[in-house]
C-alpha positions as CSV (number, residue, x, y, z in Angstrom):
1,X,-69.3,-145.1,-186.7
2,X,-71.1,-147.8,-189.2
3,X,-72.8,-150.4,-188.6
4,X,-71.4,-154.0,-190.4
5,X,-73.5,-156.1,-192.1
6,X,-72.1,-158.6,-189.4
7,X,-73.4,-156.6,-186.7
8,X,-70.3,-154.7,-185.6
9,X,-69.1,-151.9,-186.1
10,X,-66.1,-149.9,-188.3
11,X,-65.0,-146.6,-186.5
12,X,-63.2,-143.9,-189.0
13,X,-62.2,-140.7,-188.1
14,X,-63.8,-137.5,-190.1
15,X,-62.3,-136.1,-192.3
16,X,-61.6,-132.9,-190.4
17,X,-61.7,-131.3,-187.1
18,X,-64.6,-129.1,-185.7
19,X,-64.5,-125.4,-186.8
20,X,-62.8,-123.4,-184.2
21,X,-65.8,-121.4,-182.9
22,X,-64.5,-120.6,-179.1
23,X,-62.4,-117.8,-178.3
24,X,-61.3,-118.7,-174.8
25,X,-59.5,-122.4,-173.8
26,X,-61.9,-124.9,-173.8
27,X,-62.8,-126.3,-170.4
28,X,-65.6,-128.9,-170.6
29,X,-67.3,-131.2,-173.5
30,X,-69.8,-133.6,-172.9
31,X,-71.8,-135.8,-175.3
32,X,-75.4,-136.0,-174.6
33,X,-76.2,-139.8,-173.8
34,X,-79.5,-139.6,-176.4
35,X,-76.2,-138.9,-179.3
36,X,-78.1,-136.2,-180.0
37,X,-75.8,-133.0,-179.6
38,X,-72.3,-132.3,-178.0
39,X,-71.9,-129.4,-175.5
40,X,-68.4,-127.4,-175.1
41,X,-67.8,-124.7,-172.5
42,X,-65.3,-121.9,-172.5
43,X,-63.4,-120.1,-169.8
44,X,-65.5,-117.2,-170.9
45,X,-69.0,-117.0,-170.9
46,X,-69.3,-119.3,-173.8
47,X,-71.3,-122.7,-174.0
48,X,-71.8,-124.8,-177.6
49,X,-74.3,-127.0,-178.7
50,X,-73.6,-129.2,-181.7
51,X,-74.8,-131.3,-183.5
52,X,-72.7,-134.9,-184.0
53,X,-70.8,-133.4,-187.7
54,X,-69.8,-130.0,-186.1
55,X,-72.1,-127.8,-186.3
56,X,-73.4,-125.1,-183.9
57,X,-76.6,-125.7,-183.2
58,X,-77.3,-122.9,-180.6
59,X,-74.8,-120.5,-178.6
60,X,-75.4,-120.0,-174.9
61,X,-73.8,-116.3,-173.0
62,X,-74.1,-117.8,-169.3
63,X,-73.3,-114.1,-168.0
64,X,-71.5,-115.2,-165.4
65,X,-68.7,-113.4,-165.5
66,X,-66.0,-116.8,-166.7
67,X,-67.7,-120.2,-166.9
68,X,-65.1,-122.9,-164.2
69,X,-67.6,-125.7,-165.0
70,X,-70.6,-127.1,-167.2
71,X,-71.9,-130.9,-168.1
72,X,-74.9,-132.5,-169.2
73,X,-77.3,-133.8,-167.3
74,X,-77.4,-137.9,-167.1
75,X,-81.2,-137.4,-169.0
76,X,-79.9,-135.1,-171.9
77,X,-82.3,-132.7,-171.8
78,X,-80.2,-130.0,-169.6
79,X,-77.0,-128.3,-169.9
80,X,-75.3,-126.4,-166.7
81,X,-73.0,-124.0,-165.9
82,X,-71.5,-122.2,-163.1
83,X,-68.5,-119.7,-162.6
84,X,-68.0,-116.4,-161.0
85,X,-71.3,-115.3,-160.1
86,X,-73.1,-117.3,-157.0
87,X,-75.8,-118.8,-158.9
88,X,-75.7,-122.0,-161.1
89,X,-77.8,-121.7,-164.5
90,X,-79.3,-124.5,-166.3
91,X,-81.0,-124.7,-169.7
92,X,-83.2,-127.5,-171.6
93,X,-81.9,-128.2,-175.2
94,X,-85.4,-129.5,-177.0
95,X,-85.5,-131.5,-179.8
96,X,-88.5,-131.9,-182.1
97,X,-90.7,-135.6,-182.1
98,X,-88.9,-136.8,-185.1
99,X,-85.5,-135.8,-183.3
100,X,-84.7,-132.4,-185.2
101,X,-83.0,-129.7,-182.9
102,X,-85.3,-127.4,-181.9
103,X,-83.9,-124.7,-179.5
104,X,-82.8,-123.9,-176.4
105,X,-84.2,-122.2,-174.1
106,X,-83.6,-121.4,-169.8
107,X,-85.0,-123.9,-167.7
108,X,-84.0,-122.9,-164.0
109,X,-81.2,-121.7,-161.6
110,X,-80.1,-122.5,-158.3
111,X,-79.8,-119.6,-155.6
112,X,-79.1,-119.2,-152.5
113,X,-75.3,-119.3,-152.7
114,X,-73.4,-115.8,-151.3
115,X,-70.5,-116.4,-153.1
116,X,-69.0,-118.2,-156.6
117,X,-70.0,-121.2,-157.2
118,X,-67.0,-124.0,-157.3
119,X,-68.5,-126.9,-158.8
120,X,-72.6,-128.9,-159.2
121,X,-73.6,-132.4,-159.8
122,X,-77.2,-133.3,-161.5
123,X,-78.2,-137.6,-159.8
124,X,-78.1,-140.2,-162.0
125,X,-82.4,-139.4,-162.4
126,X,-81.5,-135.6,-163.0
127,X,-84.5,-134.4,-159.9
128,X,-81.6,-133.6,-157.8
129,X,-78.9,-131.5,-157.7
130,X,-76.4,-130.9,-155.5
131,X,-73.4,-127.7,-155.6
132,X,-70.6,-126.0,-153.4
133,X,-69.6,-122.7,-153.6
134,X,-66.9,-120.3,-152.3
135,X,-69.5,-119.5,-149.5
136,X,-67.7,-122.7,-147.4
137,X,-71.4,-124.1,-147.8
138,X,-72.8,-127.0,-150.4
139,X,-76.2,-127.6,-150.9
140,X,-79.1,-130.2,-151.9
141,X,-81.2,-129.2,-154.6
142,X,-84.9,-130.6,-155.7
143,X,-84.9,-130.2,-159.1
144,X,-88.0,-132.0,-160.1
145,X,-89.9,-129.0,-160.6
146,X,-92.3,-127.4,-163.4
147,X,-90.1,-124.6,-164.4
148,X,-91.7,-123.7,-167.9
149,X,-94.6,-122.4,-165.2
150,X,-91.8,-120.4,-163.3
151,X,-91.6,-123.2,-160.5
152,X,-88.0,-122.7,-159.1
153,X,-86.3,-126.0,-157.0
154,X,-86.6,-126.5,-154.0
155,X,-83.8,-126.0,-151.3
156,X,-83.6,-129.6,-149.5
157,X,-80.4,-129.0,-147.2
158,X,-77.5,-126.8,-147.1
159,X,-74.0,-128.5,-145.1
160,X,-71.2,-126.6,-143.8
161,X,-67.7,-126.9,-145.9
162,X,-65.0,-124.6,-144.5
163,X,-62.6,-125.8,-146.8
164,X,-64.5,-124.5,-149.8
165,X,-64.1,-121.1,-149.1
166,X,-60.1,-121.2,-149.3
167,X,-59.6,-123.7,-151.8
168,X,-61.5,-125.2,-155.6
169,X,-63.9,-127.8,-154.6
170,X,-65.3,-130.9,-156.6
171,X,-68.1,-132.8,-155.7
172,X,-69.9,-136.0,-156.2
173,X,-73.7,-136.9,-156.1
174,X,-74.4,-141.1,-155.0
175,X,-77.0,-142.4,-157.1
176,X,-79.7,-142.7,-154.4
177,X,-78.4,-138.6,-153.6
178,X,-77.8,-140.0,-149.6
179,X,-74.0,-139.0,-149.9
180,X,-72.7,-135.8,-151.0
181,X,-68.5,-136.3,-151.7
182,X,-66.1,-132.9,-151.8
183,X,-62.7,-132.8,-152.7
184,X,-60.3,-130.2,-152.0
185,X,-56.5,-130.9,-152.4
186,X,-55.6,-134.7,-152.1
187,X,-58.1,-134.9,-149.3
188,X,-62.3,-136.2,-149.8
189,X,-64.9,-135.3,-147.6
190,X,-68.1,-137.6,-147.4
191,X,-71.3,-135.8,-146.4
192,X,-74.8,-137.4,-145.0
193,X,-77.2,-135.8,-147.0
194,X,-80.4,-136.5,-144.8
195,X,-78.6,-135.2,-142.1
196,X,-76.1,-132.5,-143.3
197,X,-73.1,-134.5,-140.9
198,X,-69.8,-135.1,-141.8
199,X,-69.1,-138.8,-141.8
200,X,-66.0,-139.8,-143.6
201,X,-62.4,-138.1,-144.5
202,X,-59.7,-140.0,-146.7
203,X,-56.8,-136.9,-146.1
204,X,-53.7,-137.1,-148.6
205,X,-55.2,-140.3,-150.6
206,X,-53.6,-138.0,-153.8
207,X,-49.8,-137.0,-154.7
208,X,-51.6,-134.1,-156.2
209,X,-54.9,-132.0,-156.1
210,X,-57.9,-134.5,-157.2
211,X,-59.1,-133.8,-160.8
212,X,-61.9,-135.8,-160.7
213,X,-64.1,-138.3,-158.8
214,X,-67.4,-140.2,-159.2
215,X,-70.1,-142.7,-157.4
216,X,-70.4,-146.5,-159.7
217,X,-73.9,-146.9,-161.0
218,X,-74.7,-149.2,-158.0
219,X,-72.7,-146.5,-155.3
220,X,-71.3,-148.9,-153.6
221,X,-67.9,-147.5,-154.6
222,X,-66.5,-143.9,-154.9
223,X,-63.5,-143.7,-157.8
224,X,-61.0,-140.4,-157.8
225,X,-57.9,-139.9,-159.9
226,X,-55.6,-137.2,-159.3
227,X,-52.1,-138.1,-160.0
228,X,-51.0,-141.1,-162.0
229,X,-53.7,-143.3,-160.1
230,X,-57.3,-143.7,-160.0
231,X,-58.7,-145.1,-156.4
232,X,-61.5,-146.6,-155.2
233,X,-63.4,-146.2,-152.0
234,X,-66.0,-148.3,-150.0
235,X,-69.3,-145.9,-149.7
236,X,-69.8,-147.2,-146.4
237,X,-71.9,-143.4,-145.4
238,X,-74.3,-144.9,-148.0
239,X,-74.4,-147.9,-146.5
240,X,-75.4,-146.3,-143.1
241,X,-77.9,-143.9,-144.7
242,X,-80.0,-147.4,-146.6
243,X,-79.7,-149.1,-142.7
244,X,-81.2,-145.3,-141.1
245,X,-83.9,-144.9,-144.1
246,X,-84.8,-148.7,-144.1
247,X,-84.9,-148.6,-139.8
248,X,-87.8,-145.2,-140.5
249,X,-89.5,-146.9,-143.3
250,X,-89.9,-150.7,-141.2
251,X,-91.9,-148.3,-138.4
252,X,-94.1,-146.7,-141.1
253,X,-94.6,-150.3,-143.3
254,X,-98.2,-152.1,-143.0
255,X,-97.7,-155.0,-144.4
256,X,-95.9,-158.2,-143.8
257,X,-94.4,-158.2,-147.8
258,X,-93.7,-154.6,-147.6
259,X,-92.0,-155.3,-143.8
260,X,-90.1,-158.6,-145.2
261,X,-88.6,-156.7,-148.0
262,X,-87.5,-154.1,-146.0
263,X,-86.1,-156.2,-143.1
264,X,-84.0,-157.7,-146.7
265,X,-82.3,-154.8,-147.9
266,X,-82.0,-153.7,-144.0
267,X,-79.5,-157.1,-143.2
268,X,-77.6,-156.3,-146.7
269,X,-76.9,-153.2,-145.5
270,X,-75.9,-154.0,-141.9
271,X,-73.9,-157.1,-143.5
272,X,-72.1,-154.7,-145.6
273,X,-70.7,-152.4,-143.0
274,X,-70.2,-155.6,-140.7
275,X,-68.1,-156.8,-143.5
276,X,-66.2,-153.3,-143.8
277,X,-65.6,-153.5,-140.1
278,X,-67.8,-150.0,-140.1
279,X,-70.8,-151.3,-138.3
280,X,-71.9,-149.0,-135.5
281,X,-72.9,-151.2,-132.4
């Protein structure tokens, strides 16, 4: 990609493909949102970092048995993985102060799982994390830790998902982290987060098994795809959990702004759900 002298830009393709460097099919690839590196993870134990012109930059062995997923965090600085083993491992790719790649080195893991893990989500600020496993539970994951002095996150909430244990799972984090969403099949689950409670189920909304699904930045909307479609779904849980949080923060507020501002995004909320029809009288 170039830059014009007109301000836009011309897009050409290189002149030849990456070198083939994994042995195993590729499952996942993600570019970093910083540009600086691209990450590719294998069936194996196998995850890539590159650099933007193909080349390896550092070579991860997750020992977990197979990799089934990894992604980047939404910051850039983290790469995770999970697979076989009942733990989810996460590293930080550093770069230098002028931008040069550095190394990579472990950051953290999550455990507390009993079983494989399915599937994890980092939040849009990368301090949380959320994951399911073959265990039939998920869990809610403070990640906002100082782990180069062997701080390990903190547990936050672990929910009960049955259908995890039979069948692969995805999941979704919302943006504020107050709604956890699981797929399995055709069917999505939505999860309170503060509360651990099943509060939504869209059953069948697929003609086949969901492939993917995600929050908008604002997460007002959940999106899935899993046949020929991609659908869209009112987050009316996070709706509920801004009217609970904003009811528990007006008790606590001591000032009239603080009270004013709250009692705002309070009626937005309620107007919301009123508007969805899903306001609980």
């Amino acid at each position: 990609m170039t830059k014009r002298e007109d301000g836009g830009f011309t897009f050409t393709a290189t002149p030849e493909d990456f070198p083939k460097k994994h042995k195993a099919p590729i499952i996942n690839i993600g570019i970093a949102d910083t540009g600086k590196f691209i990450m590719t993870a294998s069936s194996d134990t196998t995850v890539l970092i590159w650099d933007l012109k193909g080349q390896v930059l550092s070579t991860i062995n997750t020992n977990q048995m197979n990799n089934t997923y990894a992604v980047i965090s939404p910051c850039s600085r983290f790469v995770g993985s999970c697979g076989f083993t009942p733990d989810v491992k996460v590293w930080e790719v550093c770069f230098g102060k002028k931008g040069e790649f550095q190394e990579v080195q472990r950051a953290f893991e999550l455990k507390g799982h009993s079983a494989s893990v399915h599937f994890f989500a980092f939040s849009n600020d990368s301090r949380r994390m959320a994951s399911v496993s073959k265990d039939g539970t998920w869990k809610l994951w403070d990640t906002d830790v100082e782990y180069k002095k062997q701080q390990d996150p903190y547990l936050l909430r672990t929910g009960r998902f049955e259908e995890a244990s039979t069948m692969p799972c995805r999941l979704a984090l919302s943006p504020d982290t107050h709604v956890l969403a699981l797929a399995t099949g055709t069917s999505i689950h939505l999860f309170n987060t503060r509360r651990g409670e099943k509060e939504e189920c869209f059953e069948c909304v697929h003609g086949e098994c969901i492939a993917d699904l995600t929050f908008d930045i604002t997460g007002r909307f959940l999106a899935s795809c899993g046949d020929r479609a991609v659908r869209l779904f009112h987050n009316t849980p996070g709706h509920r959990a801004v009217v609970e949080e904003m009811q528990g923060l007006l008790k606590r507020a001591s000032s009239e702004s603080t009270r004013q501002r709250l009692q705002q995004q309070l009626a937005q909320a309620q107007e919301a759900l009123k508007n969805l029809g899903a306001l609980k009288k």
